[in-house]
C-alpha positions, -999 to +999 in steps of 0.1 A: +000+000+000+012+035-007+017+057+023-003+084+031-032+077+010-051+055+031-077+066+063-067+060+096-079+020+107-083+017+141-110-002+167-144+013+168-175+003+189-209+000+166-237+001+188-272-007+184-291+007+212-326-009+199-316-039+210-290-031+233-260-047+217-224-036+207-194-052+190-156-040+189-145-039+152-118-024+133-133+004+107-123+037+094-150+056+107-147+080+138-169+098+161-163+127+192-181+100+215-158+075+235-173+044+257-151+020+284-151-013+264-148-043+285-110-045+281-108-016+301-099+010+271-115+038+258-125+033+219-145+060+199-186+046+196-209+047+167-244+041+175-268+023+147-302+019+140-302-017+133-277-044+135-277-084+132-292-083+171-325-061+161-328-068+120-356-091+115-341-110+088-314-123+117-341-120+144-368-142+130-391-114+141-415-093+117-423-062+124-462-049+117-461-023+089-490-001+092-497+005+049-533+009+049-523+040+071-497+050+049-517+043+015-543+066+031-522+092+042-506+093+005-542+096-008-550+125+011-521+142+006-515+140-030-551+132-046-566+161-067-595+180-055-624+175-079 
């Protein structure tokens, strides 16, 4: 690799507060906010909206969809006054 071209790599802490879940990785993103990891360091955390732990593909879960709500809503709001 050529030097100087590349993003910091360093550990990182995704967390998914949904369900309450985090995982150390290695990644190139960063963030201002830090969290004690059960090592005892300090490692920069990103939280997520969804991860393995609260997807319902990897849950088995589904989750109820409200569309005759949003098919309504979308007929109020763009059907032409006659």
């Amino acid at each position: 690799m050529r030097p100087g071209i590349h993003p910091p790599y360093n550990p990182v802490v995704f967390r998914d507060r949904a369900a309450g879940f985090a995982f150390l990785t290695r990644s190139t993103a960063t963030s201002d906010t830090t969290i004690e990891w059960e090592d005892g360091n300090t490692y920069p955390v990103i939280d997520v909206e969804i991860s393995s732990a609260s997807h319902p593909f990897y849950t088995g879960q589904s989750r109820v969809v409200d569309t005759a709500g949003r098919v309504e809503r979308f007929k109020r709001r763009y059907s032409r006054p006659q």
